[in-house]
N, C-alpha and C positions, 0 to 999 in steps of 0.2 A: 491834921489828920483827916485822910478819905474815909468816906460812909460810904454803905449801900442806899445809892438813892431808889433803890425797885421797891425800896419796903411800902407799903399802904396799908389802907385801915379797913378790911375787909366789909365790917360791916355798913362802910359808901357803899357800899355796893349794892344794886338790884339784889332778888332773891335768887334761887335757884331754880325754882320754879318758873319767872321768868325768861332767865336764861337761858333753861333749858329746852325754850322753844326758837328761841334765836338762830339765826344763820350769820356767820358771819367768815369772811376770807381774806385770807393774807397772799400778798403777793411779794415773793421776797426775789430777788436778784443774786442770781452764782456768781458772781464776780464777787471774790472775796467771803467766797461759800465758808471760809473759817472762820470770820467774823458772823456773816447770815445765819446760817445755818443755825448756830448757838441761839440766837435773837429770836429765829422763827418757832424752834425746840418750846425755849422760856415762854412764849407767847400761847402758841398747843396747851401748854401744862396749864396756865394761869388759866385761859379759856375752860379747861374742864374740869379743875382742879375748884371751878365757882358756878358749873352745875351745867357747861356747854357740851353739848354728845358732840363725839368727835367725827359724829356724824352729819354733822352740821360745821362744819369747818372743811371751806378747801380753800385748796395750797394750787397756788397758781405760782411756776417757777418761770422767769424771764431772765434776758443774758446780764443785763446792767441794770445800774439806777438810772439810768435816761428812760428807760422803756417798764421803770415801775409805773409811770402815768398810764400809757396806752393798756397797760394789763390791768387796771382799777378801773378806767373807760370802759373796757371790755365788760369786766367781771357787773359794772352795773350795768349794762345793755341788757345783757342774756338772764340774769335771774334776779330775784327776791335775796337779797341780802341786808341784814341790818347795820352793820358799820365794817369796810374793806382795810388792813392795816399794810403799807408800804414798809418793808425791812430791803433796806440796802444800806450800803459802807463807800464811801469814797474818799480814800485817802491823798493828802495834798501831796503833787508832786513835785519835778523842776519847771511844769509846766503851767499856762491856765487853764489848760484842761479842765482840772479841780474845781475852778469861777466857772466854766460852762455847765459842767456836769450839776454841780449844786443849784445854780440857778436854774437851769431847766426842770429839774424832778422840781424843787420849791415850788416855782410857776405854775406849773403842772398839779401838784396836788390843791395849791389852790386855788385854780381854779376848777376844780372838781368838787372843792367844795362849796363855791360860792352857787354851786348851779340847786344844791340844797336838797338834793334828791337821796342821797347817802354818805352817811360822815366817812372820811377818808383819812386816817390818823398817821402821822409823818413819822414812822419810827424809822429815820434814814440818819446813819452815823455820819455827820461829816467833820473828819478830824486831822490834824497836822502828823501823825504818825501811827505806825502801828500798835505798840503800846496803847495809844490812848484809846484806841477800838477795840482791843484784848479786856482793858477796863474796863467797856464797855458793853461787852456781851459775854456777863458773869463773871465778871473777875471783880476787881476793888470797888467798883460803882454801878456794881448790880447788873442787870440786864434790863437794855433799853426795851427790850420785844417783852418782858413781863409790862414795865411801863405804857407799852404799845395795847397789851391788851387791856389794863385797867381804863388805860382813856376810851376805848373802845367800846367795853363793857357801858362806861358811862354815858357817853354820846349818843350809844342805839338806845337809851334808852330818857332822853331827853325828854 
């Protein structure tokens, strides 16, 4: 039997007060903006739904998951953010495509974070079909982008 793995125990979490002075931005990827899109949604709601103004959240959209790295590079250059969340979906094809793409975003966000300057949280789906991504952002096993913002949450505040 599948669970929802999004569930968490609210009160890990920072207060709201806290929170509610944080910046934090998501950089999600349209390719696969039916899987995204949902991830990034779940992600918004959990952020202010635990005391973050949605006014303090930007959405940074880019075309793939290769170029969620360069848009998290960006987004710490130019401002004051406390932890950036990566949402993209890369489903396997007939090709290695799939082994490029995953391996480069992976590389990419870590070594963005090895540089230790702003937590960089990997909420990128990568899965053998489309089913398993539909599971994945709010269907049978929750939403990875609520998961994206509870690591989130917790990392900024390390």
């Amino acid at each position: 039997m599948t669970t929802d793995l999004s569930k968490y125990d609210a009160n890990q979490l920072p207060s709201a007060d806290v929170l509610g002075r944080q910046r934090y931005a998501i950089v999600v990827a349209d390719w696969n903006h039916d899987i995204t899109y949902p991830m990034m949604l779940g992600a918004i709601e959990t952020l202010t739904k635990h005391g973050v103004s949605v006014d303090n959240i930007d959405v940074m959209h880019v075309p793939g998951t290769v170029e969620l790295t360069y848009g998290a590079a960006h987004i710490m250059k130019e401002e004051r953010i406390d932890a950036i969340m990566v949402i993209g979906c890369v489903i396997q094809g007939d090709t290695p495509h799939f082994d490029y793409v995953c391996q480069s975003v992976t590389q990419g966000v870590a070594m963005l974070n090895a540089q230790g300057k702003v937590p960089v949280i990997f909420s990128v789906l990568t899965v053998l079909n489309k089913q398993q991504a539909l599971d994945r952002c709010g269907g049978q096993l929750g939403n990875k982008g609520v998961e994206g913002a509870v690591t989130a949450m917790m990392m900024a505040n390390l």
